[in-house]
LOGUTI-623201 format. One record per residue: residue number from 1; residue in one letter; x, y, z negated of N, C-alpha, C in turn. Coordinates in steps of 0.1 Angstrom, whole numbers, plus 5000, padded with zeros to 4 digits. Example, Ala and Ser with C-alpha at 12.3 -4.5 7.8 and 13.67 -1.06 7.14 Angstrom:
BEGIN
[1 A [5132 4943 4922] [5123 4955 4922] [5132 4967 4922]]
[2 S [5128 4978 4929] [5137 4989 4929] [5129 5000 4921]]
# end
This chain:
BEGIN
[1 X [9396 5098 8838] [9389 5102 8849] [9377 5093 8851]]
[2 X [9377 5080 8846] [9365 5068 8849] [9353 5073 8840]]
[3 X [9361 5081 8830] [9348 5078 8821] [9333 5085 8822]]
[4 X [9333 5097 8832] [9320 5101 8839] [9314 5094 8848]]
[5 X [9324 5087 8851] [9316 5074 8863] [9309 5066 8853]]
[6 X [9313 5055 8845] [9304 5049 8837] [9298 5055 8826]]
[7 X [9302 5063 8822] [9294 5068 8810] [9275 5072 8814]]
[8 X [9268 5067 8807] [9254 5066 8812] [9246 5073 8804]]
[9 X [9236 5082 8812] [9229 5094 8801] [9215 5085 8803]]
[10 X [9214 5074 8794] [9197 5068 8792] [9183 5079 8796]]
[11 X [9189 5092 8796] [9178 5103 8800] [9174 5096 8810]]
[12 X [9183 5098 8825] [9186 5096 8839] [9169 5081 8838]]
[13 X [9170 5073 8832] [9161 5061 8834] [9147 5064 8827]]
[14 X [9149 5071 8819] [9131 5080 8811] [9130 5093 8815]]
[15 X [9129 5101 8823] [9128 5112 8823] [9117 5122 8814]]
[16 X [9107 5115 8812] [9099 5120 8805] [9103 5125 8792]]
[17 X [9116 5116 8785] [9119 5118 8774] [9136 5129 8777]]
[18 X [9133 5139 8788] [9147 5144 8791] [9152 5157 8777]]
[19 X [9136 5162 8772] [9144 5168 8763] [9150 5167 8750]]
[20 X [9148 5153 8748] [9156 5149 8737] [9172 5150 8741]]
[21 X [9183 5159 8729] [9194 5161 8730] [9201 5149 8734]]
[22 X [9214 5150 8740] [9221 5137 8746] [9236 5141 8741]]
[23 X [9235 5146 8734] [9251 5157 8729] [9264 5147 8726]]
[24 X [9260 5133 8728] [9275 5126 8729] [9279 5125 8738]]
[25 X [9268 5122 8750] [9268 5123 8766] [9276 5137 8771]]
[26 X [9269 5149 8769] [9272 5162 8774] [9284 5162 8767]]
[27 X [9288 5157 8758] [9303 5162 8754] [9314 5155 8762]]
[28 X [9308 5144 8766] [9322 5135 8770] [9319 5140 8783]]
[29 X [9312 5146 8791] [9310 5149 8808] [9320 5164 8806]]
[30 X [9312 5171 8794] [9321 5182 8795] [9338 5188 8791]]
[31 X [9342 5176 8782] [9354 5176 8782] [9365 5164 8791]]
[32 X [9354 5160 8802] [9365 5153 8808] [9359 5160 8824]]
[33 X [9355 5168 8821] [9356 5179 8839] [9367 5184 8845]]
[34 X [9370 5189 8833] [9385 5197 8835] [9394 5186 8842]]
[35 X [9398 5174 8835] [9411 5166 8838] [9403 5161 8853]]
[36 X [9393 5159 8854] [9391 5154 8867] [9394 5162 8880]]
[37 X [9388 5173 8875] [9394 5185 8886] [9410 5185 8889]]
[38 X [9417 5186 8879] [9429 5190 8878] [9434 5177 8883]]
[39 X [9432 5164 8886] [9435 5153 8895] [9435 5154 8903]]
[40 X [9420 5154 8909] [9414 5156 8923] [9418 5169 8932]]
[41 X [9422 5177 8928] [9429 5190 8932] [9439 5188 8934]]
[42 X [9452 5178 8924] [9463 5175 8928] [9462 5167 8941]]
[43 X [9456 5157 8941] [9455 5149 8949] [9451 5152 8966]]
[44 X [9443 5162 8967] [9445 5175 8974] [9457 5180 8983]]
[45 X [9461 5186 8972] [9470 5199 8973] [9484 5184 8980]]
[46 X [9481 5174 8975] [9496 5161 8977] [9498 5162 8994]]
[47 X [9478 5160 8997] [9477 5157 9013] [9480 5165 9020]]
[48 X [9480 5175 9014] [9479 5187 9024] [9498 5188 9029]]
[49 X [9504 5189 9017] [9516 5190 9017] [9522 5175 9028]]
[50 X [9517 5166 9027] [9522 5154 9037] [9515 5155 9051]]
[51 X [9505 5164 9056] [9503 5168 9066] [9511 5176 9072]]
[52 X [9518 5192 9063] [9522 5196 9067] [9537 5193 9077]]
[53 X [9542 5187 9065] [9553 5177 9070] [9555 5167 9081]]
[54 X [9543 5164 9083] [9542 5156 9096] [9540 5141 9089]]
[55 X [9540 5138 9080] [9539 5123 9073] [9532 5118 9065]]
[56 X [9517 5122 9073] [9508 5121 9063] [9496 5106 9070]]
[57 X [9493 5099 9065] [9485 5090 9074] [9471 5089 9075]]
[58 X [9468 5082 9085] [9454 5087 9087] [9443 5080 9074]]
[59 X [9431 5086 9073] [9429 5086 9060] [9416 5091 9059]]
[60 X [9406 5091 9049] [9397 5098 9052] [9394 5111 9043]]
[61 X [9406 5114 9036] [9412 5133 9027] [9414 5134 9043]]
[62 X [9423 5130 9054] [9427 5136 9066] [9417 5140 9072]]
[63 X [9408 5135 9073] [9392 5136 9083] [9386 5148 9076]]
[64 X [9385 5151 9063] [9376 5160 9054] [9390 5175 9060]]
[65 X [9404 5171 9058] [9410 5183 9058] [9410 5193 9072]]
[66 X [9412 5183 9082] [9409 5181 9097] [9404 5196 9106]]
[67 X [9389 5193 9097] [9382 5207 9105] [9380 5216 9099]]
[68 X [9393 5220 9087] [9395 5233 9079] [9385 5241 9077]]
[69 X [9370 5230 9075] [9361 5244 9074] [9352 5237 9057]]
[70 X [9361 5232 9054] [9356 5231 9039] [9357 5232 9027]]
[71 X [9354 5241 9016] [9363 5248 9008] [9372 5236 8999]]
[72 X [9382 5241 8990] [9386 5231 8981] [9377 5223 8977]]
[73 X [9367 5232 8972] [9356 5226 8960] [9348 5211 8964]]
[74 X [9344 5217 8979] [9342 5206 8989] [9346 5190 8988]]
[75 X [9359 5193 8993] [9366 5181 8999] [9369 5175 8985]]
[76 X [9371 5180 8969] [9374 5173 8960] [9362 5166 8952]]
[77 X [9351 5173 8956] [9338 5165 8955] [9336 5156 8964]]
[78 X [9331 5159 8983] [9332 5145 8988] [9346 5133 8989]]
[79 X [9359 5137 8980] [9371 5128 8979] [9365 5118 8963]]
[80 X [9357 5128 8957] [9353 5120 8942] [9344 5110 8947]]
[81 X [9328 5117 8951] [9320 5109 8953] [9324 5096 8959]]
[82 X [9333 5095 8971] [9337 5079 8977] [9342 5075 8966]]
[83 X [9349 5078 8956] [9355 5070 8944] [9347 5061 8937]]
[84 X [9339 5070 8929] [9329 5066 8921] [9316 5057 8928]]
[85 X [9315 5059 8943] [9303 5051 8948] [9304 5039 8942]]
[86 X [9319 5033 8944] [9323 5021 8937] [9327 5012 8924]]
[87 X [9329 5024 8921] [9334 5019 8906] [9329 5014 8899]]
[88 X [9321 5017 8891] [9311 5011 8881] [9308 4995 8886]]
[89 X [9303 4994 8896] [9305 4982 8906] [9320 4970 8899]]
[90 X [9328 4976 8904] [9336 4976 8906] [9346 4969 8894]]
[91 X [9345 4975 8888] [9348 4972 8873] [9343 4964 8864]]
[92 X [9329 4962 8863] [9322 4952 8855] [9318 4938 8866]]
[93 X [9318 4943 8878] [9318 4928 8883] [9330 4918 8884]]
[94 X [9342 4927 8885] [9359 4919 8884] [9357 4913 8871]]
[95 X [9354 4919 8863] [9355 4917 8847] [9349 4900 8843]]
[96 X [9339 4903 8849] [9328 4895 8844] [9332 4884 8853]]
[97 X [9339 4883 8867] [9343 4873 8876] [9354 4862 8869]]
[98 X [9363 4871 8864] [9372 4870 8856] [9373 4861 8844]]
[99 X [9360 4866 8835] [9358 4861 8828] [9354 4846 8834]]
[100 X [9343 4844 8840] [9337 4828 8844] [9346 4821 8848]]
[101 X [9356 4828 8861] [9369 4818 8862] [9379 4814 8853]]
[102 X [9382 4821 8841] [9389 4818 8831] [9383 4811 8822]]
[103 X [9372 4806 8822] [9368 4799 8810] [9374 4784 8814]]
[104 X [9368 4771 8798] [9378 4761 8798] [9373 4757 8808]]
[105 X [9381 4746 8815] [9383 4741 8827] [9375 4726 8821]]
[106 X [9376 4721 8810] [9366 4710 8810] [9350 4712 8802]]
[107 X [9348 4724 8805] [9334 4729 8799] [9328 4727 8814]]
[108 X [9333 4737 8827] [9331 4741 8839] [9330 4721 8846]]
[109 X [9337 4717 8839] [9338 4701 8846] [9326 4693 8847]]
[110 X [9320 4694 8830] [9307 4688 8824] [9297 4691 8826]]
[111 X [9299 4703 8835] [9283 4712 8840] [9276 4704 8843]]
[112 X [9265 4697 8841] [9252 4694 8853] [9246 4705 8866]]
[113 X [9251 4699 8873] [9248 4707 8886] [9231 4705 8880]]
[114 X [9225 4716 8893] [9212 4716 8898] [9208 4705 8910]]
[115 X [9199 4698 8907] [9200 4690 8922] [9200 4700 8937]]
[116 X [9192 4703 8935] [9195 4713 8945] [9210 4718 8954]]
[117 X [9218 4715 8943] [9236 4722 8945] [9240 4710 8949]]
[118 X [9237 4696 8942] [9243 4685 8941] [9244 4679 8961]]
[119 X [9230 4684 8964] [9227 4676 8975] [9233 4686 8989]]
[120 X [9236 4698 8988] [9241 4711 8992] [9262 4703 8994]]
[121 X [9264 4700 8980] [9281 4699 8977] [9286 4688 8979]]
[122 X [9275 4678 8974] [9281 4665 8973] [9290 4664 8964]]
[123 X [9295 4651 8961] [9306 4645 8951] [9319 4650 8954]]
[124 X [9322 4659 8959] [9335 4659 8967] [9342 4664 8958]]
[125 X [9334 4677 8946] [9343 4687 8941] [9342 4686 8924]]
[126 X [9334 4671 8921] [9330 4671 8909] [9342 4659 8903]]
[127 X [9351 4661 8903] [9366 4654 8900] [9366 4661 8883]]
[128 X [9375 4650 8875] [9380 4654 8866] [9386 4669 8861]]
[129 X [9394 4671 8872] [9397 4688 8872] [9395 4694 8881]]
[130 X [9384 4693 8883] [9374 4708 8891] [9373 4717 8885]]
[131 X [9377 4726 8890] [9371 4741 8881] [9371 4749 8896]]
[132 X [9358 4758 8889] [9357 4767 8900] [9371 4777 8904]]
[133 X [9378 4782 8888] [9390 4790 8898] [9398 4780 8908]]
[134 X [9401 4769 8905] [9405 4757 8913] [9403 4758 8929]]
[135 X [9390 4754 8932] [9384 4759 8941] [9389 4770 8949]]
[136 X [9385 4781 8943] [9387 4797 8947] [9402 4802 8952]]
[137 X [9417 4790 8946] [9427 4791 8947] [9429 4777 8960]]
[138 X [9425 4771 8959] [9427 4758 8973] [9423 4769 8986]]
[139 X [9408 4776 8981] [9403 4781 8995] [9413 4796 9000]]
[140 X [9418 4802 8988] [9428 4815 8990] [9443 4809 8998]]
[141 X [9447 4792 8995] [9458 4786 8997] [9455 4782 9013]]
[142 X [9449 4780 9015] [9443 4770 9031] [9440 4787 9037]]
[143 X [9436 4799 9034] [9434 4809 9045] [9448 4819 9047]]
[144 X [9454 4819 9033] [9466 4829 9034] [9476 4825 9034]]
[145 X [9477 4812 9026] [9492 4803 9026] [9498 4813 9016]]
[146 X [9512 4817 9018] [9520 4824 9007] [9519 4836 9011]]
[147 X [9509 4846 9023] [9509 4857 9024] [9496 4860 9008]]
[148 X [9501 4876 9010] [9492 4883 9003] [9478 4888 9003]]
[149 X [9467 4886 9000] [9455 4885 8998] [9451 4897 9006]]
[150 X [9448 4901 9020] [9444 4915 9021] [9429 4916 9024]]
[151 X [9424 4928 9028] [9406 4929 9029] [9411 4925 9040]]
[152 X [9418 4921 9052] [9410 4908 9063] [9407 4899 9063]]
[153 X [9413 4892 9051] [9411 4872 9048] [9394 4874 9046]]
[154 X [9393 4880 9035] [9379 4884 9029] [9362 4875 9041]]
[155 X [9364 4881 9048] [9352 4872 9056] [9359 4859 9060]]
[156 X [9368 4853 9060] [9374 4839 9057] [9372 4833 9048]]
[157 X [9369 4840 9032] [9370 4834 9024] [9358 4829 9018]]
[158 X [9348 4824 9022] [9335 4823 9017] [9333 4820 9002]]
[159 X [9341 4807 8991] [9336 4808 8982] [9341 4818 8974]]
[160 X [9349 4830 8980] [9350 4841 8971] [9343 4849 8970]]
[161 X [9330 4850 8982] [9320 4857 8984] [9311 4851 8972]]
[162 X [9310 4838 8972] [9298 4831 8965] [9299 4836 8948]]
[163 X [9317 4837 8948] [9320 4838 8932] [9312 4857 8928]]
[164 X [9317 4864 8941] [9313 4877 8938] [9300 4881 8935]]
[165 X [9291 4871 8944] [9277 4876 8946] [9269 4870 8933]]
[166 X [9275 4854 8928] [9267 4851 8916] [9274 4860 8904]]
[167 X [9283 4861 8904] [9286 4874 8895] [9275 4886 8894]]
[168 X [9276 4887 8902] [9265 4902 8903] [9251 4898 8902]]
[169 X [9245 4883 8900] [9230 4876 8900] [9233 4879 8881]]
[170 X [9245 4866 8882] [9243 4864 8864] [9246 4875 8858]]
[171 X [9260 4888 8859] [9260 4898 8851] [9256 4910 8860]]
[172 X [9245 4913 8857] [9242 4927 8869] [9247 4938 8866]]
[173 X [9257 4943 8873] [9263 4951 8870] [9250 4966 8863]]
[174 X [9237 4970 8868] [9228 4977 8867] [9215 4968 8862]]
[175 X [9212 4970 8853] [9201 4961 8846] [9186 4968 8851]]
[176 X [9185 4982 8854] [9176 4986 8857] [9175 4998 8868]]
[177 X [9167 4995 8881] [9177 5002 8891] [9168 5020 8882]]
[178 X [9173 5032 8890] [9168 5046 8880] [9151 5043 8889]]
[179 X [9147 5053 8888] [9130 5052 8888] [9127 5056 8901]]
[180 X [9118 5053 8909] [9111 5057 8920] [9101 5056 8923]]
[181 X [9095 5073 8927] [9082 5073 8934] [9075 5064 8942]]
[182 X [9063 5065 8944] [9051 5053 8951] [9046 5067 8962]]
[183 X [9052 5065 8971] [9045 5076 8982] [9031 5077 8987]]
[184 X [9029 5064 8986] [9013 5062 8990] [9007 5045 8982]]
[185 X [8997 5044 8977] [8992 5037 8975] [8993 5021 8979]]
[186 X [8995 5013 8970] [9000 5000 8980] [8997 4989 8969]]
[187 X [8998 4977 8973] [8995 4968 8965] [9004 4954 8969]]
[188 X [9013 4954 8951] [9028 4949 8946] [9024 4934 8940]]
[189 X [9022 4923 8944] [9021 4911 8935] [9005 4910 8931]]
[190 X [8995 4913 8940] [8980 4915 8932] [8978 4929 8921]]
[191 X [8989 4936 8921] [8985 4950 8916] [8985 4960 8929]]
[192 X [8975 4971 8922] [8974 4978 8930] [8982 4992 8922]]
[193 X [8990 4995 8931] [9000 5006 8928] [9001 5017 8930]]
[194 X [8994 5028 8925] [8983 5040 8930] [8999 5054 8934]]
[195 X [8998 5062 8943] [9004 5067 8946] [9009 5081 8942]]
[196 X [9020 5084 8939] [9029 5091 8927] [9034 5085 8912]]
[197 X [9029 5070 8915] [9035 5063 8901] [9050 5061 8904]]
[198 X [9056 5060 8887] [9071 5060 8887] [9073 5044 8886]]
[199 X [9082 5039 8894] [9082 5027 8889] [9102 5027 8887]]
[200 X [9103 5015 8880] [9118 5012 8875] [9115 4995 8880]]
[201 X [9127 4998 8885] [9130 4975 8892] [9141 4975 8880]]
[202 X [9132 4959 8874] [9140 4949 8866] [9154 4943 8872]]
[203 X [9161 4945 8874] [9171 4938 8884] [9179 4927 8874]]
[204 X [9178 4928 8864] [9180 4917 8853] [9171 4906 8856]]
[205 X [9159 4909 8855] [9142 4897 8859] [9146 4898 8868]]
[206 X [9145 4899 8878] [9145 4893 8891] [9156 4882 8889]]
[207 X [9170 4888 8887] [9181 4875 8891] [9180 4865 8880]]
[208 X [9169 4868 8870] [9172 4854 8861] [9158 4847 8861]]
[209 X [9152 4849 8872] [9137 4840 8878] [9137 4829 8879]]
[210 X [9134 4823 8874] [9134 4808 8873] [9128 4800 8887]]
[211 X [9114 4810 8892] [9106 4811 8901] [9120 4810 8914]]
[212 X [9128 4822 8914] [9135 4822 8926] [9149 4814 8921]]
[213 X [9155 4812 8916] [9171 4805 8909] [9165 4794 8898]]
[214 X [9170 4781 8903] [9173 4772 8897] [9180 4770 8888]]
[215 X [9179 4768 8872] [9191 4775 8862] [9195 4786 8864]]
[216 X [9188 4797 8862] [9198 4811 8864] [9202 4816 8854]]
[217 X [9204 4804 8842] [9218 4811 8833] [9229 4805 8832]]
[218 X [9228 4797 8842] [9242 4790 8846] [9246 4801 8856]]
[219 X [9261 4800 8856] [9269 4809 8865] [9272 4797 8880]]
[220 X [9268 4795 8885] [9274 4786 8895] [9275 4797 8910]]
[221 X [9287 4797 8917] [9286 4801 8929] [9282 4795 8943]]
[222 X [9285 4781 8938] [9279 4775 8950] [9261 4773 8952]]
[223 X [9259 4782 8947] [9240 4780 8949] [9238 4792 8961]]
[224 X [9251 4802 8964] [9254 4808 8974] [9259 4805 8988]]
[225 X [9263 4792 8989] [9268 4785 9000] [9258 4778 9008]]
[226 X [9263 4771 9018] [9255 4767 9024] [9257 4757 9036]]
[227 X [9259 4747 9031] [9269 4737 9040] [9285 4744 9040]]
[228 X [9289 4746 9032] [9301 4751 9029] [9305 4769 9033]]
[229 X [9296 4774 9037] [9294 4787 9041] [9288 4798 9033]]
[230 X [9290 4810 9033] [9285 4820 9021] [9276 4825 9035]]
[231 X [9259 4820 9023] [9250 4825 9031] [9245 4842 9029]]
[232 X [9246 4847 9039] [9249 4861 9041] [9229 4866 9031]]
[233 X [9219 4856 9037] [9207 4863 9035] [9206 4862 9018]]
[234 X [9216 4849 9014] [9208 4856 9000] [9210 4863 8993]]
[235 X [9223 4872 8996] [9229 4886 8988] [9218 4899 8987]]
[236 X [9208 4892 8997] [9196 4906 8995] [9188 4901 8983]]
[237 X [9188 4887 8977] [9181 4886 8968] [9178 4889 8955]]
[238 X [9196 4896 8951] [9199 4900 8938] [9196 4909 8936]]
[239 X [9193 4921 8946] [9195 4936 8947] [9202 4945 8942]]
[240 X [9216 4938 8938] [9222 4946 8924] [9225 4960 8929]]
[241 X [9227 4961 8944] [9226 4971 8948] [9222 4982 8957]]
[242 X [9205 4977 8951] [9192 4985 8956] [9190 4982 8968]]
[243 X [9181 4985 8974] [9176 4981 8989] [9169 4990 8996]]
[244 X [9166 4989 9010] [9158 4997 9021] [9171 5013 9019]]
[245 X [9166 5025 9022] [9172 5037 9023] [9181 5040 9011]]
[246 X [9175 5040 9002] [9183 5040 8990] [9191 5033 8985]]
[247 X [9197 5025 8994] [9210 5012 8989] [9221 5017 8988]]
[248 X [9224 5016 8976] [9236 5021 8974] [9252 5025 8981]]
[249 X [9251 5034 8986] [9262 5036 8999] [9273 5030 8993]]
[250 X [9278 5029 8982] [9296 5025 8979] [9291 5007 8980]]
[251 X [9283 5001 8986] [9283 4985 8983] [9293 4984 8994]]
[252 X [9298 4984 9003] [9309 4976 9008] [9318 4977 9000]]
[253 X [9326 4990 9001] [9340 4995 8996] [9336 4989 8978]]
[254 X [9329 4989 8971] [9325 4979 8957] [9330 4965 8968]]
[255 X [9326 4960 8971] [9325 4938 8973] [9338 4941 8980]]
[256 X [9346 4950 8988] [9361 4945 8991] [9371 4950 8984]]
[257 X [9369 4959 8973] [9376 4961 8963] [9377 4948 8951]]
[258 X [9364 4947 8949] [9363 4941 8939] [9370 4926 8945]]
[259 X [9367 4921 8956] [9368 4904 8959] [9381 4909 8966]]
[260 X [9389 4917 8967] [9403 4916 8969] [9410 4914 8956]]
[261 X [9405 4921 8947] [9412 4924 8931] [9414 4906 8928]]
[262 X [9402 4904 8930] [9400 4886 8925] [9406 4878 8930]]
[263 X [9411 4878 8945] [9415 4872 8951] [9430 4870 8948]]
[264 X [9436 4886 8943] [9452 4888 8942] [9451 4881 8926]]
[265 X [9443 4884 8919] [9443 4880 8908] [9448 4864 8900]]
[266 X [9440 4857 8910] [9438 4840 8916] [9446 4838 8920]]
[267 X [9455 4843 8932] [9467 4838 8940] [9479 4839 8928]]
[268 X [9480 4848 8923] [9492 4849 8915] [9492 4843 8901]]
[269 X [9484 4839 8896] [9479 4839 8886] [9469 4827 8880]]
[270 X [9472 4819 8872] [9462 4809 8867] [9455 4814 8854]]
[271 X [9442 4818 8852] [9433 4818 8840] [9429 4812 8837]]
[272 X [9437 4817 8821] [9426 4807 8810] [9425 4818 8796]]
[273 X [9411 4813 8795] [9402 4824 8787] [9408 4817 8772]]
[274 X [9406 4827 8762] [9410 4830 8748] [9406 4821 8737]]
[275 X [9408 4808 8735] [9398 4798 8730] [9388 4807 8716]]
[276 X [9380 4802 8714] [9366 4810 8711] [9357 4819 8719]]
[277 X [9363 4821 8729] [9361 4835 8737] [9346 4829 8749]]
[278 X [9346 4816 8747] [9336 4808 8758] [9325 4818 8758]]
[279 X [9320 4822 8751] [9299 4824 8744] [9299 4841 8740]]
[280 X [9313 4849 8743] [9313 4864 8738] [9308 4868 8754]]
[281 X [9293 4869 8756] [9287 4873 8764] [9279 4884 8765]]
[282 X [9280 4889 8750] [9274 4904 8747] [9276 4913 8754]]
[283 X [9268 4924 8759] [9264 4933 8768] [9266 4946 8760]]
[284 X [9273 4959 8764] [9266 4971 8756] [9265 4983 8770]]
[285 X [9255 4991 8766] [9248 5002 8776] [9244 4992 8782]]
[286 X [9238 5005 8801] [9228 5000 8805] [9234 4994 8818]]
[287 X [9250 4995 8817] [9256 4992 8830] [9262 4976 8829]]
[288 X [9261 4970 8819] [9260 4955 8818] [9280 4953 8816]]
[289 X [9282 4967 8807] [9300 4960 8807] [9297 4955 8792]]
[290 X [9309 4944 8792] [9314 4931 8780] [9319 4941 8765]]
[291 X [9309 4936 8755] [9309 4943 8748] [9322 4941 8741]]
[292 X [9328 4925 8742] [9340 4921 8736] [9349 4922 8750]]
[293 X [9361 4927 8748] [9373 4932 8755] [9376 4916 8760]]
[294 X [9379 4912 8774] [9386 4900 8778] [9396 4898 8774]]
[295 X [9402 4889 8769] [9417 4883 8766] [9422 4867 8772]]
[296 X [9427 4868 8777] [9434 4857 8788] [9444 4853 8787]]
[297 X [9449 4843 8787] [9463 4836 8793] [9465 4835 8807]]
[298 X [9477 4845 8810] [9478 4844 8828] [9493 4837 8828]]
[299 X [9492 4825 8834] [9505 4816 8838] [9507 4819 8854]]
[300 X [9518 4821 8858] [9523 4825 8875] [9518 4816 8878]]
[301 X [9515 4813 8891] [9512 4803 8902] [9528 4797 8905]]
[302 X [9530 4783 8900] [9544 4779 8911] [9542 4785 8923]]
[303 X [9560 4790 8925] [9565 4790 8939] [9562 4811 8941]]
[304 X [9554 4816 8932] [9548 4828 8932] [9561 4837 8930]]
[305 X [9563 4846 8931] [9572 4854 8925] [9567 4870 8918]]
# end
């Protein structure tokens, strides 16, 4: 069912070049319609049946079923569309979080901070065994104790915000946002930007600007903090997901999926990445997922069950 969410037709970003055939694309859209339907319909036809019964909970299939004035076809599209807002998101930013916390723990030790960070952090966290998942598990331990990680801790947990958001600077989930009209005439950086031009944002350049990020091919999350706080303004700086009208509606339900996944991940769980696996940073398409499959060592957390 994922694979029309990520699957990416390069057309969608050149339009100009739309009529060149795409026939690996159109085949995989076209033979996985069917099985999506036949989900989304079950899943449907599930709610309806736990309404009827009286034990159905509130929900937002409940809200779509509610004012019985929508056909099937309807509600299985607006029940898809909230899926997919997220996904893609979703999946390559866990991935790639995953990865940076599971790498070796005395590679993450040796880093040279940025001065910048140094004077921000202080000596406090630069100990022999610092590691950022370290970190990320002290601050999940000090908010939840031995409960379970839920989307309320989430605005408690600041450096898990910082791990999410440099995630999405270093690996952008979208390397190039799709293309957009110039409605009127304007002038971008000393260019003047004549009106009906198509433009496409680098969202790769931008987060790896030297000009705006200090080292920005270091992964560090604390360049996100801010006297120990996840500062809210600089998540507009990444744009991984678009800005002004056009900002991508699934960005919440993406950052509390994804920084819950991480969170349960880390509480239960200690990572450690695949030795060689440090520098398999390869990219394939345009949606920035790990061309090499992650492999990990997951050890329980004592005391975990």
């Amino acid at each position: 069912m994922m694979i029309c969410v990520i699957e990416i037709d390069w057309r969608d970003f050149f339009p100009y070049l739309s009529w060149i055939p795409n026939k690996s694309f159109d085949t995989t859209v076209a033979t996985t319609e069917s099985r999506r339907t036949v989900v989304m319909r079950a899943m449907v036809d599930q709610q309806k049946e736990r309404i009827a019964r009286g034990k159905a909970k509130a929900s937002y299939l409940d809200f779509l079923l509610a004012g019985n004035t929508l056909t099937d076809d309807q509600v299985t599209m607006l029940v898809w569309e909230a899926i997919i807002e997220g996904a893609d998101t979703t999946l390559v930013t866990t991935e790639w979080a995953m990865y940076e916390l599971a790498k070796n723990p005395e590679k993450q030790a040796s880093y040279s901070y940025p001065s910048k960070l140094l004077d921000a952090l202080g000596h406090a966290f630069l100990t022999p065994d610092f590691s950022w998942q370290d970190r990320l598990y002290r601050e999940i331990q000090e908010v939840c104790g031995e409960d379970m990680v839920t989307e309320d801790h989430l605005l408690r947990l600041p450096y898990l915000n910082a791990v999410f958001h440099e995630t999405l600077r270093r690996h952008s989930p979208v390397s190039l946002l799709p293309p957009r009209f110039v409605h009127e005439t304007t002038t971008l950086a000393g260019y003047e930007v004549q009106a009906g031009t198509e433009v496409i944002v680098n969202v790769y350049a931008c987060n790896m600007d030297k000009k705006e990020w200090e080292e920005p091919e270091e992964w560090t999350p604390e360049r996100f903090l801010n006297d120990g706080r996840f500062d809210v303004a600089d998540m507009y700086k990444i744009i991984a997901f678009g800005a002004g009208r056009r900002v991508c509606a699934g960005s919440a339900q993406a950052t509390g999926i994804s920084c819950a996944a991480m969170a349960r991940f880390v509480q239960e769980f200690a990572w450690t990445l695949k030795e060689g696996d440090e520098d398999k940073v390869d990219t394939v398409q345009l949606m920035g997922y790990k061309l090499h499959p992650l492999y990990v060592y997951l050890s329980p957390r004592r005391g975990r069950q």
